[in-house]
C-alpha positions in Angstrom: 51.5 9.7 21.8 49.9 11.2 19.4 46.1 12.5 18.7 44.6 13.6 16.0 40.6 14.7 15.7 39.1 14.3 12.3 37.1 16.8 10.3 33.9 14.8 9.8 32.2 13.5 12.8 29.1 11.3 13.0 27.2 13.5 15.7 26.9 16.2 17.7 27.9 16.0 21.1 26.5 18.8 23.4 30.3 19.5 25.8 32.2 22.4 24.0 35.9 20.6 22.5 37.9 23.3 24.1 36.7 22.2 28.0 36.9 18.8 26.7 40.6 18.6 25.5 41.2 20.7 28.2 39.7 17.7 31.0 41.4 15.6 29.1 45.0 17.2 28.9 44.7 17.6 32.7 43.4 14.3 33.2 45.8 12.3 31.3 49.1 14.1 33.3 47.6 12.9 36.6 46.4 10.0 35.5 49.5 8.8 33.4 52.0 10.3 36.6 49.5 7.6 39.2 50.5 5.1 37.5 54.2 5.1 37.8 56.8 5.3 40.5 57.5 8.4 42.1 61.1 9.2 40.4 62.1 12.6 38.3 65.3 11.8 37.0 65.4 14.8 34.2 64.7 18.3 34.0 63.3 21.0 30.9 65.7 23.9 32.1 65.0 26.1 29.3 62.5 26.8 26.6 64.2 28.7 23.2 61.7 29.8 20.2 63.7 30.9 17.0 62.5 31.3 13.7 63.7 28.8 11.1 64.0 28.6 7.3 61.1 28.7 4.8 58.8 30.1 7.6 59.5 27.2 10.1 59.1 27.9 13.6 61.8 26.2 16.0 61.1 25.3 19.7 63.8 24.1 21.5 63.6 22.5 25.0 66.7 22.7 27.1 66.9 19.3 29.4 69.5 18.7 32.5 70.0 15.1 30.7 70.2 13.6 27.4 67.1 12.1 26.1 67.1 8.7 25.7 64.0 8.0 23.7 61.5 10.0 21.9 58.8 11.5 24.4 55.0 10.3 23.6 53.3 13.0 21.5 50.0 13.4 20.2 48.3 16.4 18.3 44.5 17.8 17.6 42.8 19.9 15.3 39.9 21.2 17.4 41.5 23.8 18.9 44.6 22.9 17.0 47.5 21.4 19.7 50.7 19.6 20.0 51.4 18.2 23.1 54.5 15.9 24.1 55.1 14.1 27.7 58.3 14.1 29.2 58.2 10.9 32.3 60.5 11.2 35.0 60.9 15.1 34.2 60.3 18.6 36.0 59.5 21.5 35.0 62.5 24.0 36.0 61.8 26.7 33.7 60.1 28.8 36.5 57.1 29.4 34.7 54.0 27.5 32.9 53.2 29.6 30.3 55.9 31.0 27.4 54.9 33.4 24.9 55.7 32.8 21.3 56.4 35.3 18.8 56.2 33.2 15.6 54.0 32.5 13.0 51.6 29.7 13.4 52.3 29.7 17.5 50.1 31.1 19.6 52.0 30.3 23.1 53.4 27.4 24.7 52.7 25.8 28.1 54.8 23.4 30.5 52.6 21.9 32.9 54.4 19.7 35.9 52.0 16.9 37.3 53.9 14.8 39.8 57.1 14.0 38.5 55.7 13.8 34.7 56.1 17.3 32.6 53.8 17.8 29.4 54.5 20.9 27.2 51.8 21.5 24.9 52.0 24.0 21.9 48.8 25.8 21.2 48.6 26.6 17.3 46.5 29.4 15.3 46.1 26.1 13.1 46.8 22.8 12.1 50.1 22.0 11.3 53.0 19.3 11.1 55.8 19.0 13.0 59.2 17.3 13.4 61.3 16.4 15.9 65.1 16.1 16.6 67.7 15.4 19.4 70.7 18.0 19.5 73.0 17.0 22.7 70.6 17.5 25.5 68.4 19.8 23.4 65.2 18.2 22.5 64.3 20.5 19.2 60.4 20.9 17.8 60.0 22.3 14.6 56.4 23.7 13.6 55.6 23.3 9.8 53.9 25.9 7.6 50.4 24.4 6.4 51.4 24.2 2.8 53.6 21.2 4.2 50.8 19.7 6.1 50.6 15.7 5.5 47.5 14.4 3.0 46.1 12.9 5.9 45.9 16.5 8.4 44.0 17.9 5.4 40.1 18.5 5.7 38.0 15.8 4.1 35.1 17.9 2.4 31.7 16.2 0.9 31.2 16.6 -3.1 28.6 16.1 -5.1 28.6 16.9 -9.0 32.0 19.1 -9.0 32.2 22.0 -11.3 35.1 22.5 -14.0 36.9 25.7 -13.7 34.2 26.6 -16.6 31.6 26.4 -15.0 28.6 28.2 -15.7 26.1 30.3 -13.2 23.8 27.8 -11.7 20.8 29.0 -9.5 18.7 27.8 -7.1 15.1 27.1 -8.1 13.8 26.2 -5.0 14.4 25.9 -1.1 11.7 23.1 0.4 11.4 21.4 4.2 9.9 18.1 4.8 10.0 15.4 7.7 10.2 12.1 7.3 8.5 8.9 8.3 11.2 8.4 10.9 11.2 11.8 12.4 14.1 12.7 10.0 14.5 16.7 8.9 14.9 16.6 4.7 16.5 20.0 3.3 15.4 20.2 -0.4 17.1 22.2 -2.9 16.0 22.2 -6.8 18.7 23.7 -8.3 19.3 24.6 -12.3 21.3 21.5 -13.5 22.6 18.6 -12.3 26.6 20.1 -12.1 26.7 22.7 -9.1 29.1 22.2 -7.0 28.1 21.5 -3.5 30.7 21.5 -0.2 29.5 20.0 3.0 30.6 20.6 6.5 30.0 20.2 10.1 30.9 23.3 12.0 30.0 23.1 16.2 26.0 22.8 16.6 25.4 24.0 12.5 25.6 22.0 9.0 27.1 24.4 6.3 26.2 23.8 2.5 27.8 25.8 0.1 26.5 26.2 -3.2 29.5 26.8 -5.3 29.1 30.2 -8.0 24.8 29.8 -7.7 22.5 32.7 -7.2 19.8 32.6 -5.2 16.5 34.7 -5.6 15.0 37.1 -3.3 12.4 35.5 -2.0 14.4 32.4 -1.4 16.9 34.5 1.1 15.5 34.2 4.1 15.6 32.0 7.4 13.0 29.2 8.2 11.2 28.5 10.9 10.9 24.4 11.2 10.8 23.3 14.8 7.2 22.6 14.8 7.9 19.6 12.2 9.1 17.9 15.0 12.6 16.9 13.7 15.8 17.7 15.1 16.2 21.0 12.6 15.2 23.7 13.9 16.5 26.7 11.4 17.3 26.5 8.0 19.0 30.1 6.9 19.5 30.6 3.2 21.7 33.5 2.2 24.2 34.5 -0.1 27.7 34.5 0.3 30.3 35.2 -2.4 29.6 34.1 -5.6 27.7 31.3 -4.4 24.6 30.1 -1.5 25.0 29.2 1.6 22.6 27.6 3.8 23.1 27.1 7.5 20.8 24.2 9.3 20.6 24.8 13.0 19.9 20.7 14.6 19.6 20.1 18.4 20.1 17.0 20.4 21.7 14.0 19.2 21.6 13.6 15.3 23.9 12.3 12.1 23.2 13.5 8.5 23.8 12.5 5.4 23.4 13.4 1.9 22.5 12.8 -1.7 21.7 14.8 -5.5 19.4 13.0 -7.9 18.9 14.8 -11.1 18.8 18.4 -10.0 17.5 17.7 -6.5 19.6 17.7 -3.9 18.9 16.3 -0.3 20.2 17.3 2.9 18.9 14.8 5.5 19.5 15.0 9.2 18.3 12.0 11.3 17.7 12.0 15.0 19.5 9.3 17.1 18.0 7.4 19.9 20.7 6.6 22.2 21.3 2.6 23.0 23.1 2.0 26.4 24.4 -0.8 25.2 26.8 0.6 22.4 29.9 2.8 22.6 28.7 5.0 20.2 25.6 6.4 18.9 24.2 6.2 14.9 22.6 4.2 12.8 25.5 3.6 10.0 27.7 0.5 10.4 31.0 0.3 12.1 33.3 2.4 13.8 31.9 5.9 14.1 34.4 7.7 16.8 35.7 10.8 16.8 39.2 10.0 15.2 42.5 10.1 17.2 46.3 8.7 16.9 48.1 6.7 19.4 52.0 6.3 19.7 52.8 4.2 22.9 55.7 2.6 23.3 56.0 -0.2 26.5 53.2 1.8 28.5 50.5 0.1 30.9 47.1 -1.0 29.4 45.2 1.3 31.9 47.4 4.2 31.4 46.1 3.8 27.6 42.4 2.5 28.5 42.4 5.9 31.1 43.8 8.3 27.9 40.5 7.0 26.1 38.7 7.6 28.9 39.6 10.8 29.3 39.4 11.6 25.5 35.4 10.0 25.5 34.4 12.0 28.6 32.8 7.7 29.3 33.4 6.2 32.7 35.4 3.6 32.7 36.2 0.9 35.3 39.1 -1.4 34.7 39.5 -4.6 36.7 42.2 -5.1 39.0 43.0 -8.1 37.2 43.9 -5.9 34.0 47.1 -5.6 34.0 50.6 -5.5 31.5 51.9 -3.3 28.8 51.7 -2.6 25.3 53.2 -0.9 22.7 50.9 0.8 20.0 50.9 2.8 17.0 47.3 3.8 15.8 47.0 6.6 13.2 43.7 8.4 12.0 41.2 5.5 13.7 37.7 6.0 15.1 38.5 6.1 18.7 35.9 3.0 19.2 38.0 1.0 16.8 41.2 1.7 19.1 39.2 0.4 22.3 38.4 -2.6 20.1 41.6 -3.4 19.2 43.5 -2.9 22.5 41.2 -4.6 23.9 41.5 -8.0 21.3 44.8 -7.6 22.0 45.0 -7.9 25.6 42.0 -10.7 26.2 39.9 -8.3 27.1 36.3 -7.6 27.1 33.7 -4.9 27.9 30.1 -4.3 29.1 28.4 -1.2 28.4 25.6 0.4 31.0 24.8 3.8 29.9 27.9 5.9 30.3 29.7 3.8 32.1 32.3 1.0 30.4 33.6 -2.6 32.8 36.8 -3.7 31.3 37.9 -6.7 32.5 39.2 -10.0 31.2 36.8 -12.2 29.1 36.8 -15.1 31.1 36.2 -12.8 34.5 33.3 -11.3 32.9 31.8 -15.0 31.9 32.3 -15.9 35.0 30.3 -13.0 36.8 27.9 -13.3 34.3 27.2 -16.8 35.1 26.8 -16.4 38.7 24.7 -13.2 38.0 22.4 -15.7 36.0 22.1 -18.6 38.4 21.5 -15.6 41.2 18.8 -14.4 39.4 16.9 -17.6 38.9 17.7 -18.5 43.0 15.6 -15.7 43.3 13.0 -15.9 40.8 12.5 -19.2 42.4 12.1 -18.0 46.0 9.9 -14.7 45.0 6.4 -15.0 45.7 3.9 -15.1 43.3 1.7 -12.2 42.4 -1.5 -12.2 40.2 -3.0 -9.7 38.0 -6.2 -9.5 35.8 -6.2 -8.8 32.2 -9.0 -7.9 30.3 -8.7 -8.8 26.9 -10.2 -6.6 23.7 -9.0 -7.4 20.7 -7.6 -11.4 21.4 -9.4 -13.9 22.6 -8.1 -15.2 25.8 -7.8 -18.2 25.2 -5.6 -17.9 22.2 -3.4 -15.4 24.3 -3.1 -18.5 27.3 -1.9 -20.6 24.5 0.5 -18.1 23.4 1.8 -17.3 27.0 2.5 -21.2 27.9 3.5 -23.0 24.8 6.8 -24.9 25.4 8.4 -23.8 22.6 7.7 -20.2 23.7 7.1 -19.8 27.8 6.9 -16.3 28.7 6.4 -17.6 31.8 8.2 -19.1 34.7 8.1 -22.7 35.6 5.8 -21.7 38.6 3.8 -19.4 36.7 0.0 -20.1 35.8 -2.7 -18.9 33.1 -6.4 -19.3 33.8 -9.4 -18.3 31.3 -12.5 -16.9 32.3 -14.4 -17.4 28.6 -17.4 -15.3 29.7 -15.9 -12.1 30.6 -13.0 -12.8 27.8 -10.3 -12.0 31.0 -7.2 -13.7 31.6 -5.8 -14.4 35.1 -2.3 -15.1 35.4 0.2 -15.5 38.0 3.8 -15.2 38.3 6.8 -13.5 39.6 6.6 -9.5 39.7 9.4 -9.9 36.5 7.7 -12.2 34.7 3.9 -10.1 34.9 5.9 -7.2 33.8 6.9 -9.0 30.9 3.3 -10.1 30.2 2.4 -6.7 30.1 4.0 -6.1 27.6 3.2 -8.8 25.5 -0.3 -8.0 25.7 -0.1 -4.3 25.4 1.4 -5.0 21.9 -0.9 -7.8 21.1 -3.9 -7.3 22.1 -5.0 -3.9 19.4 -7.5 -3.5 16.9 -6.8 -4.9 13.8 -6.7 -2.9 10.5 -9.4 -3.5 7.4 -8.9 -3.6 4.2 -11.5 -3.1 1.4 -10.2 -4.7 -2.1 -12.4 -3.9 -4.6 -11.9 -6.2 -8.0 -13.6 -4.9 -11.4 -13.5 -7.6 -14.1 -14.0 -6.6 -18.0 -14.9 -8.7 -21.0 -15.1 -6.7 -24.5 -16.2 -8.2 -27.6 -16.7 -7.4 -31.1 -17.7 -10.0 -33.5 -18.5 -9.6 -37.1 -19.7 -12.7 -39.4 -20.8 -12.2 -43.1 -22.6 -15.6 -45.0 -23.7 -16.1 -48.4 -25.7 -19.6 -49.5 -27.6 -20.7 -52.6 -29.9 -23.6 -53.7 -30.1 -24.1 -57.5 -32.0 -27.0 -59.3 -33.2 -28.2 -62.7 -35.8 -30.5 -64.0 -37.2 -32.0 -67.0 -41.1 -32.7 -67.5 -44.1 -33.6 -70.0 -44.4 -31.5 -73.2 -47.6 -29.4 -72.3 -49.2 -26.5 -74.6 -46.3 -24.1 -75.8 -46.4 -21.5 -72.9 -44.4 -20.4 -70.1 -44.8 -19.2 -66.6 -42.6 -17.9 -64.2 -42.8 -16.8 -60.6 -40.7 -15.1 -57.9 -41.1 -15.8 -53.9 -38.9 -14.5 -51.4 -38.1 -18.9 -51.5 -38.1 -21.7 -53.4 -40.7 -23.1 -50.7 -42.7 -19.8 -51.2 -46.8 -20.6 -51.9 -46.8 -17.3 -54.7 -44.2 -19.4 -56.4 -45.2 -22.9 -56.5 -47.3 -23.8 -59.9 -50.5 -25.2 -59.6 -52.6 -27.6 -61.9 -54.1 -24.7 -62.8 -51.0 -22.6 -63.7 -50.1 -26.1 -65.7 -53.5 -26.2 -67.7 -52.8 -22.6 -69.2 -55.0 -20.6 -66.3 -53.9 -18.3 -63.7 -53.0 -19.1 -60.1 -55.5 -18.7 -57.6 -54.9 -19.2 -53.7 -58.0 -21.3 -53.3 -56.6 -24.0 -55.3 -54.1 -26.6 -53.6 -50.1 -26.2 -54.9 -48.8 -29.0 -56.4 -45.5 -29.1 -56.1 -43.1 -29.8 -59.8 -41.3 -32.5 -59.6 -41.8 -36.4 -60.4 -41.9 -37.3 -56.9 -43.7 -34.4 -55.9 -40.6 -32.8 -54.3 -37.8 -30.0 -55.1 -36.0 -30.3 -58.1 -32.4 -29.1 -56.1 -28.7 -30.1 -57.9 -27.1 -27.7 -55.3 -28.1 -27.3 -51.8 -26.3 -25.1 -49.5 -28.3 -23.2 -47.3 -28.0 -21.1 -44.5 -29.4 -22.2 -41.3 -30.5 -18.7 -40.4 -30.6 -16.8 -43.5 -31.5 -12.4 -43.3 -33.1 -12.8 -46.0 -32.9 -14.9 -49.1 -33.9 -14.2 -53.4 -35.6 -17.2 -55.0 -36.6 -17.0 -58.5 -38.5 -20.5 -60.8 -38.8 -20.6 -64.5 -40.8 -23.2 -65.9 -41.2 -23.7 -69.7 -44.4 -25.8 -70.5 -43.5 -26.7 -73.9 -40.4 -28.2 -72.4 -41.0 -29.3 -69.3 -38.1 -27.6 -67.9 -38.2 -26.2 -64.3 -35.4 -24.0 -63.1 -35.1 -23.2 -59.1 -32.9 -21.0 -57.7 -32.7 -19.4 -54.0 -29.9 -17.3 -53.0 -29.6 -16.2 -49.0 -26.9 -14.2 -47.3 -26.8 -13.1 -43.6 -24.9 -10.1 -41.7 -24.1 -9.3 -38.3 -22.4 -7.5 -36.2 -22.1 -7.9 -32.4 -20.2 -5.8 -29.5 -20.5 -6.1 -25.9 -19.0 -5.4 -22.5 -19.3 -7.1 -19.1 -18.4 -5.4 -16.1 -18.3 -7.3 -12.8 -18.0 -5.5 -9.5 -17.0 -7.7 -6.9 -16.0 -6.3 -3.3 -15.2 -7.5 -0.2 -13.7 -6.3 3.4 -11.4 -7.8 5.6 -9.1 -7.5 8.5 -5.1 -8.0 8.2 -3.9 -10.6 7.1 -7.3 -12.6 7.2 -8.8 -14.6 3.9 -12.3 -13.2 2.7 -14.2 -15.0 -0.1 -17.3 -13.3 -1.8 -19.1 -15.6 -4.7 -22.3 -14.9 -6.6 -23.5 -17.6 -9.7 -25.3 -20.7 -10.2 -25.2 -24.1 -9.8 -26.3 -26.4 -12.6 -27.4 -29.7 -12.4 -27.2 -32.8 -14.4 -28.2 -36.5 -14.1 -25.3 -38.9 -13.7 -26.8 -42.7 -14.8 -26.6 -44.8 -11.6 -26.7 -48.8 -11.7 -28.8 -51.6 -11.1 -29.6 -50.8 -7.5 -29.6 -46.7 -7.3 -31.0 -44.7 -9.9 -29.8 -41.6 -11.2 -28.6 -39.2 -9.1 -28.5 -35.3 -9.7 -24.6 -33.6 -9.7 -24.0 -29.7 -10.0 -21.3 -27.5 -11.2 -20.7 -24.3 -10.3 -20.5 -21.3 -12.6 -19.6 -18.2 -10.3 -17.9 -15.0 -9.8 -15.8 -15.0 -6.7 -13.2 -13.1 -5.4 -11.1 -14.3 -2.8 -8.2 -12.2 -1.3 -5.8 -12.0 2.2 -4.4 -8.9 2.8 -1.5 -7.7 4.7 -0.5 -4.1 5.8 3.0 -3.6 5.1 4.9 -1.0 8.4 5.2 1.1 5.5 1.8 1.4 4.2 1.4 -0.6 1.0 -0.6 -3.6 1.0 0.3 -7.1 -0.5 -2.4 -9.1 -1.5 -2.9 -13.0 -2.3 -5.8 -13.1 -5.1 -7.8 -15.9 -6.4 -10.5 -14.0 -8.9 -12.5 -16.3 -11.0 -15.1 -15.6 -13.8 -17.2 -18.5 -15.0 -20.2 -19.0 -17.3 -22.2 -22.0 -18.5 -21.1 -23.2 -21.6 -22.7 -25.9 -23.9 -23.8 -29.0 -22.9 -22.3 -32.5 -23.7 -24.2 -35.9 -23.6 -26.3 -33.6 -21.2 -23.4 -32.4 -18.9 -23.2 -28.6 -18.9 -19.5 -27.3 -19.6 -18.2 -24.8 -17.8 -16.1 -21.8 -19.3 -14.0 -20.5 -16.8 -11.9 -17.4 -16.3 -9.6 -17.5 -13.4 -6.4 -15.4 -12.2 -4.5 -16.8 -9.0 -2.0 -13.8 -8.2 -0.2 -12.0 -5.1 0.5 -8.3 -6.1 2.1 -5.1 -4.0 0.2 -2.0 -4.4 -0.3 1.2 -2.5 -3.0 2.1 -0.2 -5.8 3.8 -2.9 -4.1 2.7 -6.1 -5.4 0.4 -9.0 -2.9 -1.7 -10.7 -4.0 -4.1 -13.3 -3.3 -7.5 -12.8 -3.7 -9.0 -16.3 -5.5 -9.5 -18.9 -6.7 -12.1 -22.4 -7.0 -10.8 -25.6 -8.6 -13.3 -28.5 -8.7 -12.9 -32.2 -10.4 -15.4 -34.1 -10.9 -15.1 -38.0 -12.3 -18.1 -40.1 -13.1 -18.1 -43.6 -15.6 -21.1 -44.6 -16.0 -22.2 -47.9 -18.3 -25.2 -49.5 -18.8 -25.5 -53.3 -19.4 -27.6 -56.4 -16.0 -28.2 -57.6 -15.0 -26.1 -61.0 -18.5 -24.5 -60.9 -18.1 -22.6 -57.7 -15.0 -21.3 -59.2 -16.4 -19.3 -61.8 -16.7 -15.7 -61.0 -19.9 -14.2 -60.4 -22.2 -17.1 -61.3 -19.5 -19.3 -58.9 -21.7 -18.0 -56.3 -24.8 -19.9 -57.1 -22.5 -23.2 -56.8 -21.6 -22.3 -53.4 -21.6 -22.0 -49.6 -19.7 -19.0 -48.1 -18.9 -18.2 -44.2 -16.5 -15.3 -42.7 -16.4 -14.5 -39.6 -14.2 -12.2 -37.1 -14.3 -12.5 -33.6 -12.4 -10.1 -30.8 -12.5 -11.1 -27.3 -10.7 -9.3 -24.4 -10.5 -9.8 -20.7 -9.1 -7.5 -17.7 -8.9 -7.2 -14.2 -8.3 -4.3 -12.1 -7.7 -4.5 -8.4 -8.1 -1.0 -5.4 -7.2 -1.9 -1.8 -8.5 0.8 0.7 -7.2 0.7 4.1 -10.3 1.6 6.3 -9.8 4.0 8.8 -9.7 3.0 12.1 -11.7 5.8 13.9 -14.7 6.3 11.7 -15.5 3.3 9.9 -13.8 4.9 6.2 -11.9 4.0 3.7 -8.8 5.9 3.4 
């Protein structure tokens, strides 16, 4: 049989390894010996240590008879052991204990237990060894450690290993944090990314090695952490070599692990709550025993389930219906893994209550557990009732009755009962003692305040619009040959009263206000050949010749406009809710409109709304961030059609992670719009310069943007604040 302890273990377990191996060397002698029939047929008469080639140390074990088959061995590094048991063999050396003179062994021991003999070697450290038969010599020969198998060596953590170049790192900075699960977090900042780092588990401490680093002063020095309430509670920083070492002191129960990002390394020790119902403690998956090797050839399943045993420090009870014999050859497993297998093999199955382990066949334990069951319900059935009072806080009762005796989920038994008292928001319900304990619990985690949330939206429209027009009216007209003078006059149109000729102006005199204007033209209106106007002109030129020995009237009004126009609109809705609850909060108007009825009903009045709303359910992630569902909307009246007002609408529908206190911006519209209007007399509002008079122009820019912002506050609880 052979045993062999790993390096890297997943926890710290409080019993010193020395008292353990030495239970479990005693234990597995008398245990092994119980099993088997009283007979010693063989005899270790001698004991000879010589020193061998190549610094080899040779142990040679005289027997009264031949060997006939290789006795079970197993080995382990912590203290470092080989151990070999000899069945149906004494011990006739006349002693228990052999000194050894030789490299490598300490001393050797041959312990008699009934008629089973184990002699165990007890190394300075691990090492190989061999075995061989000479006659009735059964010979042991100890390897140096330079021979030791690829598998005895010392698995060692790495992270970002150093060339044999490497420069002098340092160590920037030594930091101590807990985490949201209790866990201890060692932070180093280190120089660059490539210093070497070595990781070990030594007894009760952690060692990290900082390979060729320097450390500063005021970085050497132990910490203090305990009050962070994490299973740390020293973290010593020192110097050693040409490198840092820093020792972390955890207590209790706790696994670690670690990582390097960057130039941050992370050394994180987690504390471990223990389950009853597993065979080992830890939160990573799979097999996380302390590793051993078994070599078992035709030996009883509970002689192997009580070497386990023995090894765990668990209590185990086998069935007496476990019985037969194996033969196994296990090397390097998790000791868990070993259980697993033996058992698989054997039909077998296990139940686990706190430190103590049933092995039995799977079909015995199905069975038990069956009648165990219909037990149990016997008695729920002929327990007596008992009822209890709870007053309610936070739930309405009646939605907690509904919860306690829906079908699909029954918390309660078949004669148990919910009542409601509505006024006094209590709840009366009456069960089995089991059953009311299991209500209380139910309602305990139920039955709490709920947490707000204030979400605060801000909604922004920007725009800048520039527009730049240019118009002209221009006309011509012939009349009667009058006395051979002109007149002319300017207005600021061709409308203007200064500018329209008179029947005085006409008879050679001068224009007076007093006198009505007569307006040139055949028909008494504007002589125009091109009209294009602006509707809203800034201001406008208009100039009139008239020749009176010609008759010719010339009319001509030029208008332009320009203007520029930037805004903003904030909106500021905000609204608070509890978790995972929907809150709406709107603020508009309604517009109405007549809809034509028929013959028999006249016409009725419709609205539309045009609002800003902001409606939003929250929910409080375990970890603190909130994910919110969003439906924000931003509408105004628009122009109206056949007299129905349009709507212009701006509406985001979203759901959105963010953390407590943060903005994020959920999205936004940008609009660009550039037109460029042109209306002209063909050919003669080509012509530069004067073109101008023969046309109508009309550019305009337009820049539109929308966005939305969204802040969730958790409120605190105890004052009434956001947070």
């Amino acid at each position: 049989m052979t045993t062999n302890l790993a390096a890297g273990r997943s926890r710290f377990r409080q019993a010193g390894t020395g008292s353990k191996l030495a239970l479990v060397l005693m234990a597995l002698v008398s245990g092994i010996v119980a099993a088997l029939p009283a007979r010693a047929e063989n005899a270790i008469e001698t004991v000879t240590v010589l020193k061998g080639t190549a610094g080899r140390t040779v142990v040679k074990l005289g027997m009264a008879k031949e060997l006939t088959s290789a006795p079970g061995n197993f080995t382990i590094d912590n203290p470092p052991r080989i151990a070999f048991d000899f069945a149906d063999t004494k011990n006739a050396t006349g002693k228990n204990l052999h000194d050894v003179a030789e490299k490598g062994v300490r001393n050797l021991t041959v312990v008699q237990a009934g008629e089973r003999t184990r002699v165990v070697l007890n190394l300075n450290r691990p090492q190989r060894f061999e075995t061989a038969f000479e006659g009735k010599n059964f010979q042991i020969t100890v390897l140096e450690p330079t021979e030791r198998a690829p598998e005895m060596q010392k698995v060692t953590a790495r992270f970002a290993e150093p060339g044999r170049t490497a420069p002098a790192h340092a160590v920037r900075d030594i930091d101590f944090r807990r985490g949201r699960g209790g866990e201890g977090r060692v932070i180093v900042d280190l120089s660059d990314s490539s210093v070497g780092i070595d990781i070990r588990q030594q007894g009760k401490q952690i060692f990290v090695d900082l390979l060729k680093a320097s450390l500063p002063r005021n970085l050497e020095r132990r910490i203090d952490v305990g009050d962070f309430g994490t299973p740390v509670t020293f973290v010593d920083a020192f110097v050693q070599g040409d490198g840092v070492r820093l020792v972390v002191e955890p207590t209790g129960m706790w696994e670690h692990s670690a990582y390097q990002t960057e130039n941050r390394f992370t050394l994180e020790i987690k504390p471990i709550i223990e389950d009853p119902s597993k065979l080992t403690q830890g939160s990573r998956p799979g097999y996380k025993g302390e590793k051993l090797s078994l070599n078992f050839q035709n030996v009883e399943v509970r002689s192997v389930l009580q070497v386990i045993a023995d090894f765990t420090g668990m209590n185990i009870i086998t069935s007496d219906t476990v019985t037969g014999s194996l033969t196994l050859r296990l090397k390097d497993i998790p000791w868990d893994q070993a259980l697993d297998i033996i058992l698989q093999t054997k039909g077998l199955d296990m139940r686990k209550n706190g430190n103590v382990v049933l092995i039995a066949p799977r079909e015995e334990l199905a069975v038990k557990e069956e009648q165990e069951l219909k037990a149990r319900q016997q008695i729920s059935d002929l327990e007596p009732l008992q009822t209890e009072m709870f007053q309610l806080n936070y739930q309405r009762a009646e939605a907690v009755q509904k919860l306690l005796t829906e079908k699909d989920q029954r918390f309660l038994s078949k004669r148990g009962s919910a009542v409601v008292d509505a006024r006094t928001n209590v709840l009366f319900v009456s069960d089995t003692a089991l059953r009311l304990e299991e209500v209380r619990r139910v309602i305990a985690k139920i039955d709490v305040t709920v947490r707000q949330v204030l979400v605060e939206a801000r909604i922004v429209i920007a725009d800048d619009k520039f527009s730049k027009q240019l118009g002209a009216r221009f006309g011509t007209q012939s009349a009667m040959s009058l006395a051979d003078n002109l007149a002319a006059g300017v207005s600021g149109n061709i409308m203007g009263r200064s500018n329209w000729f008179t029947s005085a102006v006409l008879a050679g005199g001068k224009p007076s206000a007093s006198v009505t204007p007569w307006r040139i033209g055949l028909d008494d209106t504007y002589p125009l050949n091109v009209n294009l106007p602006l509707e809203n002109p800034a201001g406008s030129l208009a100039l009139s010749f008239l020749n009176l020995g010609s008759g010719n009237l010339v009319n001509l009004e030029l208008q332009a406009l320009e203007a520029t126009a930037r805004g903003k609109v904030i909106s500021n809705p905000r609204v608070i809710t509890s978790n995972n609850q929907k809150a709406l909060i709107e603020q508009g108007t309604e517009v109405g409109y007549f809809v034509a009825g028929n013959a028999t009903t006249g016409p009725t009045v419709q609205f539309k709304k045009a609002v800003l709303s902001l409606a939003v359910t929250p929910q409080i992630t375990p970890d603190g961030r909130i994910i919110m569902t969003l439906d924000i909307r931003k509408d105004t009246v628009g122009p109206s059609y056949a007299g129905v007002p349009s709507i212009d609408t701006k509406n985001l529908v979203t759901q959105i992670g963010v953390n407590n206190g943060e903005t994020a911006v959920l999205g936004g519209i940008y609009e660009e719009i550039t037109r460029n209007d042109d209306n002209k007399v063909p050919l003669l509002g080509d012509i530069p310069i004067i073109g101008n008079i023969f046309k109508q122009t009309k550019k305009a820019e337009d820049k539109t943007e929308l966005l939305i912002f969204i802040t969730p506050r958790v409120v605190s609880e105890a004052l009434g604040t956001v947070r």
